[in-house]
C-alpha positions as CSV (number, residue, x, y, z in Angstrom):
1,X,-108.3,-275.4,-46.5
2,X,-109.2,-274.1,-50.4
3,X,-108.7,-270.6,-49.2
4,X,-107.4,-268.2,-46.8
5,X,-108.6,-264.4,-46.1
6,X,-106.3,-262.2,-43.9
7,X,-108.4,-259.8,-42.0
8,X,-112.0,-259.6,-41.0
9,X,-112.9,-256.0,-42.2
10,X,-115.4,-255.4,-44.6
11,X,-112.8,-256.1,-47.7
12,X,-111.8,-259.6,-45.6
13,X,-116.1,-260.5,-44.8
14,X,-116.3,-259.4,-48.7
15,X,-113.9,-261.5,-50.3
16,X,-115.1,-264.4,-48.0
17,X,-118.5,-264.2,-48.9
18,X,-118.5,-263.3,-53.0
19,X,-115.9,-266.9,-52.6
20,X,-118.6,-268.8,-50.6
21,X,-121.1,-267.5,-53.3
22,X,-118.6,-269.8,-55.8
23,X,-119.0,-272.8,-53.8
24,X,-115.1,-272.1,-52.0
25,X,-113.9,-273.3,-48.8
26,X,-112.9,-270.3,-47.1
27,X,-112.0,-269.0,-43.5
28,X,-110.6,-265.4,-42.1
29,X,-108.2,-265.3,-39.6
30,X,-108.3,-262.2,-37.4
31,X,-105.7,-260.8,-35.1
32,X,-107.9,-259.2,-32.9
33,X,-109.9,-260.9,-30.6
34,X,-113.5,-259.9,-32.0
35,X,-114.0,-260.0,-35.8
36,X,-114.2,-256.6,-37.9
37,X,-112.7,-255.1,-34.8
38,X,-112.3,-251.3,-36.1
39,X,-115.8,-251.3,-37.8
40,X,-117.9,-252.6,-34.6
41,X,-116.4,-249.4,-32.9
42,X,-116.3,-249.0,-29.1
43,X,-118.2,-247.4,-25.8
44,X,-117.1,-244.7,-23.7
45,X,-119.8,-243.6,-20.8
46,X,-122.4,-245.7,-22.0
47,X,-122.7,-244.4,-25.5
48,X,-121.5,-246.4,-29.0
49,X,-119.5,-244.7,-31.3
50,X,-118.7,-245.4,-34.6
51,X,-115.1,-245.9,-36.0
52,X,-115.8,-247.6,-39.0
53,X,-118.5,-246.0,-40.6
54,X,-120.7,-242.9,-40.3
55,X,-122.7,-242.4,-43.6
56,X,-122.4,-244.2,-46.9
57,X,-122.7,-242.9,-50.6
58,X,-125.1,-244.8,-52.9
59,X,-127.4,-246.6,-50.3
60,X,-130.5,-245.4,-51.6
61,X,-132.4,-248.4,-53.5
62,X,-130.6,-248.9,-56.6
63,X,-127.4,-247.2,-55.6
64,X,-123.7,-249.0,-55.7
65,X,-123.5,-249.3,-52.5
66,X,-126.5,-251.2,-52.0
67,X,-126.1,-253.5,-54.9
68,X,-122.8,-254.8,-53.7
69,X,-124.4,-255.4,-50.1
70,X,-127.3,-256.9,-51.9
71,X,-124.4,-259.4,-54.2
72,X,-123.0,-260.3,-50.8
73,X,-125.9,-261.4,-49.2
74,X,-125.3,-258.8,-46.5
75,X,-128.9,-257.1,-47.2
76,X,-130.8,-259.6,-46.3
77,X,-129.9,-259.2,-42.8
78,X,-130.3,-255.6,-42.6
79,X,-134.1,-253.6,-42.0
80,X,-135.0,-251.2,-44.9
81,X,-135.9,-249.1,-41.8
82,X,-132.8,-248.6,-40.3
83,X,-131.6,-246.4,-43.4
84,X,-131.9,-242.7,-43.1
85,X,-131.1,-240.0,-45.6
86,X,-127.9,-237.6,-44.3
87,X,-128.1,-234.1,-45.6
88,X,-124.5,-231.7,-45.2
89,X,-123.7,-228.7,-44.0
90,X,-120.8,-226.5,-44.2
91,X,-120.0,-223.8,-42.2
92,X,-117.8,-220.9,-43.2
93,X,-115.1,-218.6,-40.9
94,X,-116.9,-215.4,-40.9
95,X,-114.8,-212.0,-41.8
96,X,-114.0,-213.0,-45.1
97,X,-114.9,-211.0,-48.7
98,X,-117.7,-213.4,-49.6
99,X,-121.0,-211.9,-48.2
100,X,-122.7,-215.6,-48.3
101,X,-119.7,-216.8,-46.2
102,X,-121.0,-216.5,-42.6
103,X,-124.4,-218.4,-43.9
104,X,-125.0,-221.9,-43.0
105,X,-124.8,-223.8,-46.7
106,X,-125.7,-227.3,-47.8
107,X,-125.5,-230.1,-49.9
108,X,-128.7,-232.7,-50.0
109,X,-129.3,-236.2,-49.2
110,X,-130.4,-236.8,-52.6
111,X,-129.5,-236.1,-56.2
112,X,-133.0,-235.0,-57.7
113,X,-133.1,-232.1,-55.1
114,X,-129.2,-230.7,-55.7
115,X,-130.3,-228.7,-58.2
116,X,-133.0,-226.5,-56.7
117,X,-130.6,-226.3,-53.6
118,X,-127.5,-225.0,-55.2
119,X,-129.6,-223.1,-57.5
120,X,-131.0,-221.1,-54.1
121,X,-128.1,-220.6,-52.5
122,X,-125.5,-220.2,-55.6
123,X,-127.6,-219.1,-58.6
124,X,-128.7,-220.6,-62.2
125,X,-125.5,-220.9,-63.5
126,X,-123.3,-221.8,-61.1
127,X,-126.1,-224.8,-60.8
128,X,-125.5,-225.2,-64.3
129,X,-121.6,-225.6,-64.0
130,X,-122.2,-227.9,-60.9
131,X,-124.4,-230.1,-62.3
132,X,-122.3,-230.7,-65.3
133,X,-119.5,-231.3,-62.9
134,X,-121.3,-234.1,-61.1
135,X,-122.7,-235.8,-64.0
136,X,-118.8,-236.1,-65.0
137,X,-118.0,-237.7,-61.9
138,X,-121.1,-240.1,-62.5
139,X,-119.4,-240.9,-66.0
140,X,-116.1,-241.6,-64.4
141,X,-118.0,-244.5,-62.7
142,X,-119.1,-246.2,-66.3
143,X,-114.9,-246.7,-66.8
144,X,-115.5,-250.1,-64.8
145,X,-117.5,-253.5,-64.9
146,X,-117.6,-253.4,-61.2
147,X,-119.2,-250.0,-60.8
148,X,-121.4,-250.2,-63.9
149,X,-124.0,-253.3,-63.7
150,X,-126.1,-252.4,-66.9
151,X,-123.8,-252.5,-68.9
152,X,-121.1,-255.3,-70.6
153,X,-117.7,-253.4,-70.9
154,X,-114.4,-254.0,-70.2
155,X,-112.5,-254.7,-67.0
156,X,-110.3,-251.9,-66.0
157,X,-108.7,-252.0,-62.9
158,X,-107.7,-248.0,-62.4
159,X,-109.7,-245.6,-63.1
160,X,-106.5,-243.9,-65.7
161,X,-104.7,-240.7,-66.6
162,X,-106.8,-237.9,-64.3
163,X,-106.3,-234.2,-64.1
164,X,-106.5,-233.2,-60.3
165,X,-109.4,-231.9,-58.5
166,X,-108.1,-228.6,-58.1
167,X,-107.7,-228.2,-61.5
168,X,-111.1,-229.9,-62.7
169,X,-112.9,-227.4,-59.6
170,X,-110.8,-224.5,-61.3
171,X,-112.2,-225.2,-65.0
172,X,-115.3,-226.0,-63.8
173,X,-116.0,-221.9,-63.1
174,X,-117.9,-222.4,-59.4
175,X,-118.6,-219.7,-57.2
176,X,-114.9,-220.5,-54.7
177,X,-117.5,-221.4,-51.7
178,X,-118.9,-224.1,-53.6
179,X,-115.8,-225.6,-54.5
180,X,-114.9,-225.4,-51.7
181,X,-117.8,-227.5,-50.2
182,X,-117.0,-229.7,-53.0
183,X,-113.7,-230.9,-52.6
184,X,-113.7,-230.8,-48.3
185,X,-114.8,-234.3,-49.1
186,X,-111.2,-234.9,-49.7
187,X,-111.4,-235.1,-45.8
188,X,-112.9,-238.5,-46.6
189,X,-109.3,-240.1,-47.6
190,X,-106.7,-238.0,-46.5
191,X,-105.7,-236.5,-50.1
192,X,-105.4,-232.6,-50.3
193,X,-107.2,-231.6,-53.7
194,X,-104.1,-230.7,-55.6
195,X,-102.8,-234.0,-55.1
196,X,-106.5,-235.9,-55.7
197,X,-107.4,-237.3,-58.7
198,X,-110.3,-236.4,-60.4
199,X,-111.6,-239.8,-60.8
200,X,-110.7,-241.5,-58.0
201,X,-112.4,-238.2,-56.1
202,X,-115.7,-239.4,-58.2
203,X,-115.5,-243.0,-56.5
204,X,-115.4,-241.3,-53.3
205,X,-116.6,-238.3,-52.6
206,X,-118.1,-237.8,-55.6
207,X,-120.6,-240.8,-55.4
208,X,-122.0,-238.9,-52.3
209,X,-123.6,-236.2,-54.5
210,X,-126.1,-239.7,-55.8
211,X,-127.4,-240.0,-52.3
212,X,-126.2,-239.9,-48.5
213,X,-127.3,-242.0,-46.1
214,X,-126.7,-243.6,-42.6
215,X,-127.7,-246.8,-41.4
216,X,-128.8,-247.1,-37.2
217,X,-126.3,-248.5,-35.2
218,X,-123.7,-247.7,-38.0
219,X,-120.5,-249.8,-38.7
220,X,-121.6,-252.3,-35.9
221,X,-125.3,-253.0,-37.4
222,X,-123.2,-253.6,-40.8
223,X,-120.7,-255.7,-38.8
224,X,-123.4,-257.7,-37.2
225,X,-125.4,-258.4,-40.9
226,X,-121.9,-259.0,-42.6
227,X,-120.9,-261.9,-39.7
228,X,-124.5,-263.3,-40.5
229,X,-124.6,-263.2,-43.8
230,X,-120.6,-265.4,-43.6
231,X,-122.5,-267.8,-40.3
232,X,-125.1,-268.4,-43.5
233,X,-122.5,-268.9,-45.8
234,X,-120.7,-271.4,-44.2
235,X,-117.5,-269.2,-43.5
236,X,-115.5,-269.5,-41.0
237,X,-113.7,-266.7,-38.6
238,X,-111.2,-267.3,-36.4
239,X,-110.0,-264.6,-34.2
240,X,-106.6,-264.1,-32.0
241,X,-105.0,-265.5,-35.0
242,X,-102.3,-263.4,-35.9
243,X,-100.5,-264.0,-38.7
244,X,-96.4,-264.4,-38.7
245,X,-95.5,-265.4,-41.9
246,X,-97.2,-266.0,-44.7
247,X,-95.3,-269.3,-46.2
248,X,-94.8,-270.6,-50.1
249,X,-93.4,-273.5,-52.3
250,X,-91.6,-272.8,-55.3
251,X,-93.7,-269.5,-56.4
252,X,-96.8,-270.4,-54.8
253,X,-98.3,-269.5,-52.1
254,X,-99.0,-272.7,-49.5
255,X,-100.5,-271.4,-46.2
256,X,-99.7,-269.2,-43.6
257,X,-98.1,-269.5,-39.8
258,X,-99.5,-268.2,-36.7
259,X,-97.6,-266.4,-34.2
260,X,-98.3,-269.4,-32.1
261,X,-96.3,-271.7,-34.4
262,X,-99.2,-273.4,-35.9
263,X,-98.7,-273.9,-39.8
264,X,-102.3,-273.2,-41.8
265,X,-102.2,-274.3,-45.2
266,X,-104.1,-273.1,-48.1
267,X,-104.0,-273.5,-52.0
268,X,-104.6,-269.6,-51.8
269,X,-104.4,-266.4,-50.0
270,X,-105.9,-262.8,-50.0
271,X,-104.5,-260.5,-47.6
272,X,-106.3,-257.4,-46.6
273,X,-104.3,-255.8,-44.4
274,X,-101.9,-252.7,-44.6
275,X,-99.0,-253.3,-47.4
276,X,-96.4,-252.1,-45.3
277,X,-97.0,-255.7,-42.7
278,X,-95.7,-258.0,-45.9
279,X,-92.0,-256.7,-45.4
280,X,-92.1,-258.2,-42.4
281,X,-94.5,-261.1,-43.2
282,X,-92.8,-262.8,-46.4
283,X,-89.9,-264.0,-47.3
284,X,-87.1,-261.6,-49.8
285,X,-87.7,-264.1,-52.3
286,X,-91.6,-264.4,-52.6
287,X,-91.5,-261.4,-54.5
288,X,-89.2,-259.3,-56.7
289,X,-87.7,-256.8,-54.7
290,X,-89.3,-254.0,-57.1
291,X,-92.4,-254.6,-55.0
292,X,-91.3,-254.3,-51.9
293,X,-89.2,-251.4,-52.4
294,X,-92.2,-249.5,-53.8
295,X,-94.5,-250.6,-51.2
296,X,-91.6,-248.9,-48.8
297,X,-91.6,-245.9,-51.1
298,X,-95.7,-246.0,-51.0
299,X,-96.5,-243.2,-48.5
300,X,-100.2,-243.2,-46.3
301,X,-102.4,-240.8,-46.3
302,X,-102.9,-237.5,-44.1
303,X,-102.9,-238.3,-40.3
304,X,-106.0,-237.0,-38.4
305,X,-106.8,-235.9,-35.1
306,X,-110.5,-237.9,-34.1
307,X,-112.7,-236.4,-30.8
308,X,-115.5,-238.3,-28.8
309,X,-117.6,-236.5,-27.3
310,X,-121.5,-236.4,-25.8
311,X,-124.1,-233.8,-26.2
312,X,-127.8,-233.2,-25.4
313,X,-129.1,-231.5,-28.2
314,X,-130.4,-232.9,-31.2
315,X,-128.5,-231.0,-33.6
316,X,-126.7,-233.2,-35.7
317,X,-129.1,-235.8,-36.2
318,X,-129.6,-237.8,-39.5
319,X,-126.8,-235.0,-40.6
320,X,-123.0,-234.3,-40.9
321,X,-121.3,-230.8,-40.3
322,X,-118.2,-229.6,-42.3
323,X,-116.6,-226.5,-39.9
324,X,-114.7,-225.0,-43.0
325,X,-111.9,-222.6,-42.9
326,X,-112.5,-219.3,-45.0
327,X,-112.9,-219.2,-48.6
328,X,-109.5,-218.2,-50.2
329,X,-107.7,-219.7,-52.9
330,X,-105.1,-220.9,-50.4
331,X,-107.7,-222.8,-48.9
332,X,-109.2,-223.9,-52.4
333,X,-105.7,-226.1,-52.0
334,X,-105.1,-227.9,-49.3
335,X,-107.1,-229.3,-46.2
336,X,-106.2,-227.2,-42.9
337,X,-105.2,-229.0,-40.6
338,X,-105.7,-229.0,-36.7
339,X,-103.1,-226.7,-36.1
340,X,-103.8,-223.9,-38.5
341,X,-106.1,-221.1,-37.2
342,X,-109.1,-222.1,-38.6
343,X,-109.1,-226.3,-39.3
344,X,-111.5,-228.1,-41.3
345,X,-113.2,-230.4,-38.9
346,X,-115.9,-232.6,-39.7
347,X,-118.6,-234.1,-37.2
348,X,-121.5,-236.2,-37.4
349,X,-123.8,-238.2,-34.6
350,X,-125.6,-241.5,-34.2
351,X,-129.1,-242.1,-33.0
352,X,-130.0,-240.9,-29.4
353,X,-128.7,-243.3,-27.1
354,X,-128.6,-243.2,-23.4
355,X,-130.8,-240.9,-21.8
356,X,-131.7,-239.0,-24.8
357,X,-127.7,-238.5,-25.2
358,X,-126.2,-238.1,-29.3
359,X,-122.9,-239.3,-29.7
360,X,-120.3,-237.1,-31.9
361,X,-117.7,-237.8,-33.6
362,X,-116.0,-235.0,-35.3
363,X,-112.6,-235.4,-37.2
364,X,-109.6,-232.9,-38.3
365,X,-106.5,-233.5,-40.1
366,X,-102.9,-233.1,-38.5
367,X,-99.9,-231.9,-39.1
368,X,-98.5,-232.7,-36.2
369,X,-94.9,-234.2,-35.7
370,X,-95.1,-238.1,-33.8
371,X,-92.9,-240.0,-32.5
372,X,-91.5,-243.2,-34.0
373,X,-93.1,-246.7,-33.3
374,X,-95.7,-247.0,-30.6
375,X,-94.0,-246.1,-27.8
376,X,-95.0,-247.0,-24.2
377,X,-95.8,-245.1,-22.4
378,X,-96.4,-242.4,-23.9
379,X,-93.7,-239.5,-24.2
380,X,-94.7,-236.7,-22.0
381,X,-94.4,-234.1,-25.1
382,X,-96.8,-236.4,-27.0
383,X,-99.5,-236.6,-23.7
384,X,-99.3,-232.8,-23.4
385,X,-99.9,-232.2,-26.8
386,X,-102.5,-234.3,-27.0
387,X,-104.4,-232.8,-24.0
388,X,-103.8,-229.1,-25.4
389,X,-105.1,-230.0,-28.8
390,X,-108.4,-232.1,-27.9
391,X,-109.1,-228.9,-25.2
392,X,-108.4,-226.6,-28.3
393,X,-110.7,-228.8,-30.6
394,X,-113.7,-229.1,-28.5
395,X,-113.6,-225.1,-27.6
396,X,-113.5,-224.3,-31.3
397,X,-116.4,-226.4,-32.0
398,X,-118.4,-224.8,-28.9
399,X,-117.6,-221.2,-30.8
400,X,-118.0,-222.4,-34.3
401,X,-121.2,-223.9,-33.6
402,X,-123.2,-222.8,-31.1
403,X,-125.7,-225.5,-31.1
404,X,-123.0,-227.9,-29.6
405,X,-122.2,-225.2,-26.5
406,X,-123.1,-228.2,-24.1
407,X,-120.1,-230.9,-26.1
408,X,-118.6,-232.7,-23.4
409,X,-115.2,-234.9,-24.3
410,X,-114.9,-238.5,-23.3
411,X,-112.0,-239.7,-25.4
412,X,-109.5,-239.0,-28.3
413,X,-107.4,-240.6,-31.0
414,X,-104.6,-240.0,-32.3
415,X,-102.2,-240.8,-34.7
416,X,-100.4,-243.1,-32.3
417,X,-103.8,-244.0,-31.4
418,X,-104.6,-245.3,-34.8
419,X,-100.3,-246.7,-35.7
420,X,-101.7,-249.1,-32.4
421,X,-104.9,-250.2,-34.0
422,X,-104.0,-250.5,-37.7
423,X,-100.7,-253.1,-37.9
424,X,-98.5,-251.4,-40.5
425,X,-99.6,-248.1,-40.5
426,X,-98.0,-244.8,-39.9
427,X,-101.1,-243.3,-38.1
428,X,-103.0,-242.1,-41.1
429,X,-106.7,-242.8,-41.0
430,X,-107.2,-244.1,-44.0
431,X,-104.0,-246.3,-45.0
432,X,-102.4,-245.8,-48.2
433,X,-102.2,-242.3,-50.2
434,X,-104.5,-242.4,-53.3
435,X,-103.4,-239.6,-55.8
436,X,-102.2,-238.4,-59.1
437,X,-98.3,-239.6,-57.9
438,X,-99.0,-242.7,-57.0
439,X,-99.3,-246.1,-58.7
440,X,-102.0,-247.8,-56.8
441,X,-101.1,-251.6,-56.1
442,X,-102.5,-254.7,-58.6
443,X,-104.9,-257.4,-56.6
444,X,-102.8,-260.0,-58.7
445,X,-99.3,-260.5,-57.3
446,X,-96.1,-262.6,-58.6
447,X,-96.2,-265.1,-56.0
448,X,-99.4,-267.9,-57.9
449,X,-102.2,-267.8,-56.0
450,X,-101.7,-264.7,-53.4
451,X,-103.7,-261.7,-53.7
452,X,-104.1,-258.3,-52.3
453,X,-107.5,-256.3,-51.3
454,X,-108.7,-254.0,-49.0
455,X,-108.6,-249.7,-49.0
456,X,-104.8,-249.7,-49.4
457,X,-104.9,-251.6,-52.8
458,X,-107.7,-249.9,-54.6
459,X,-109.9,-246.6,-52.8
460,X,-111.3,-245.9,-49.3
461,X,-114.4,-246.5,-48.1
462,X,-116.9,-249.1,-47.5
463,X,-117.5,-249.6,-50.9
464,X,-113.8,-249.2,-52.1
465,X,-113.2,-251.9,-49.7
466,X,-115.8,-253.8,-51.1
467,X,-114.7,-253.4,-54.9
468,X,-111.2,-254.5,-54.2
469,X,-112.2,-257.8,-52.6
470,X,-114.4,-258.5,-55.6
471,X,-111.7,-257.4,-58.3
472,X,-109.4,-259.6,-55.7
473,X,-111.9,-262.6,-55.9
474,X,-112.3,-262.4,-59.7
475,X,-108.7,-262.3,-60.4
476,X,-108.7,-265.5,-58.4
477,X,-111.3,-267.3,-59.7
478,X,-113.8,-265.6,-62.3
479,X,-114.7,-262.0,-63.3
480,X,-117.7,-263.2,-64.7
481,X,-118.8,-265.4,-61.7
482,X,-118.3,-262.3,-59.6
483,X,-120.3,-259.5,-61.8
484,X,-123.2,-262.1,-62.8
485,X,-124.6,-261.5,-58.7
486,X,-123.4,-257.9,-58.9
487,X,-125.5,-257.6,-62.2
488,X,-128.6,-259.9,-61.3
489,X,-129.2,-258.0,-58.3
490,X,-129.0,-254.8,-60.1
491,X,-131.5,-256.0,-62.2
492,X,-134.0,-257.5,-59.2
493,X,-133.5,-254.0,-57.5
């Protein structure tokens, strides 16, 4: 075997495909015991609901998005049809100085009609300042080959010395609700805005301000195009293959062993999953011990608190709801989590499913206090807790939004939840912290031949997933062999 892919997410499927592209043997091994197991999501009461993705930035034709699921063969297996533009809303707490507060405000699905809408709801010149604010994140996107396919520039890996988005909202001179709608998308990673870079925000909320869209059936209609697209490309994935070491010769890697004994070998390796499994998966010696101490000194992300629930009304289709806290400077700050009086808490819905049922999914962040491990069963604190805050959740939604009065629960998560589903994570939603103090890991690694990918290495996302796995795949073979597809579908589009 030429090459072996850790993990079946979309980085893993990614990876596989851009080095089946090449003309490399490749397979993925995948713990679980269905590939892409977190993206497919699950079924509670006869309705799907989506874990692994809910809208995506730059799908319109000729976004970045869509060119890197075009390079991967991945859009020729999904129907234009099933796209559908997402517009956002934001809903204030009422009672604060800010006579616009208590109004419902929003954000578009597209770029050509942001200006008219803030301009309506914000004024000339705060459109003005906006725009001039978004174009600078679109120029943060010209820093890289990988997100830039008309152009021949350098490679760059990080995206570089950043100011935080606090600071860049502060100079930017926006009304304080508007920033505030601005950098909630923070709530997409887990980073509160003072410790978010400005350019790494760009990548991923900022890209959102191009153009929002959803695709029917979600992160299990991109699973099922993604596993066709590798069945076409002669790749294979095998499932309930966990990994228990990951074994080399000399300082190269040379395969990998299953926790069933079997001995896989391979002449190289990208591994996709959390950092935090290779402590336990290598040996002291296949790296320098600088790298695994700062991968143990590498902390995740904000936890979050994620409810399931059912409702009647059509309300949230084709868009996603931000339940903001009131406009402060405080809150300018920092994301308020579950327990504070008034959380951010973000929902969005599927298609109609059974019956004429919508499925919602609506998210907080926590600050809550867990217990160690994954311990089972479940300490009665925890199971209290967790009943008291999903009840508390769901009847503040009911208030907040009106429209939703009829929300009935069907299931939670957790951060235990999500430290059982994610091997090597501490619960947080969205892996590895991504800020202005830390030093984001390098695909290329000191043991020949080993890579790393995935959300944890380089941003979160579907398309930060995406990008790492091709940085990871042209570190390992060719740059150029990887951006020639990127750029000949960018200029077929």
């Amino acid at each position: 075997m030429s090459t072996l892919v850790i993990g079946s997410g979309i980085t893993g499927m990614a990876a596989a495909l851009l080095l089946a592209l090449q003309g490399e043997e490749t397979a993925i091994l995948e713990a679980a015991p269905v590939p892409a197991p977190l993206l497919r999501g699950f079924e509670r009461d006869g309705l799907h609901f989506d874990t692994g993705f809910h809208c995506g930035a730059g799908l319109r034709r000729g976004g970045l998005l869509r060119l890197w699921l075009r390079a991967l063969g991945i859009m020729d297996f999904l129907d234009e049809a099933s796209f559908f533009p997402i517009q956002e809303e934001f809903r204030f707490s009422p009672g604060v100085t800010d006579a616009a507060t208590a109004a419902v405000t929003r954000f578009p699905a597209q770029f050509d009609e942001l200006a008219a809408t803030v301009t309506e709801q914000f004024g000339a010149q705060a459109s003005q300042n906006f725009l001039e604010l978004v174009r600078d994140m679109f120029a943060v996107l010209q820093h890289s080959p990988y997100t830039t396919p008309h152009r021949d520039i350098p490679l760059a890996f990080s995206w570089g010395q950043s100011p935080s988005l606090h600071d860049t909202l502060a100079a930017a001179r926006l009304p304080l609700q508007l920033s505030r709608m601005t950098q909630a998308r923070c709530a997409f990673y887990g980073i509160e805005p003072r410790r978010a870079s400005f350019h790494e925000f760009s990548f991923v909320g900022g890209l959102y301000f191009d153009s929002c869209h959803g695709i029917s059936g979600g992160g299990k209609t991109l699973r099922q195009a993604a596993l066709k697209a590798l069945e076409q490309a002669g790749v294979s994935v095998r499932c309930n293959a966990r990994v228990a070491r990951i074994t080399h010769t000399d300082n190269h890697v040379s395969g990998v062993e299953l926790i069933s004994g079997e001995h896989i070998t391979c002449t190289r390796c990208i591994f996709t999953g959390h950092p935090g499994q290779l402590r336990h998966l290598m040996d002291a010696g296949a790296m320098r011990p600088a790298f695994f101490r700062h991968i143990g000194e590498m902390r995740d992300s904000m936890q979050a608190f994620l409810l399931f629930g059912s409702t009647n009304k059509p309300f949230l289709h084709h868009k996603t709801l931000y339940i903001m806290p009131p406009s402060s400077e405080e809150t300018r700050e920092k994301l308020a989590p579950l327990e504070s009086r008034h959380p951010l808490i973000y929902l969005c819905c599927d298609e109609t499913q059974q019956n004429g049922r919508f499925p919602v999914v609506a998210v907080s962040p926590t600050a809550h206090s867990f217990p160690e491990g994954d311990p089972q069963p479940r300490p009665e604190a925890y199971s209290l807790w967790k009943q008291k805050a999903s009840a508390r959740m769901l009847e503040y939604i009911r208030t907040r939004v009106p429209e939703l009065d009829d929300l009935v629960l069907l299931d939670v998560a957790t951060p235990l939840s999500l430290r059982h589903w994610i091997a090597g994570s501490s619960g947080s939603l969205y892996g590895l912290a991504h800020d202005t103090e830390t030093l984001a890991l390098f695909p290329s690694t000191r043991l020949e031949h080993f890579f790393l990918a995935g959300q944890h290495v380089l941003l979160p996302g579907i398309l930060g997933g995406i990008i790492s796995a091709a940085l990871a795949v042209g570190f390992a073979t060719s740059h150029d062999a990887v951006l020639q597809g990127f750029r000949q579908c960018a200029n077929n589009e």
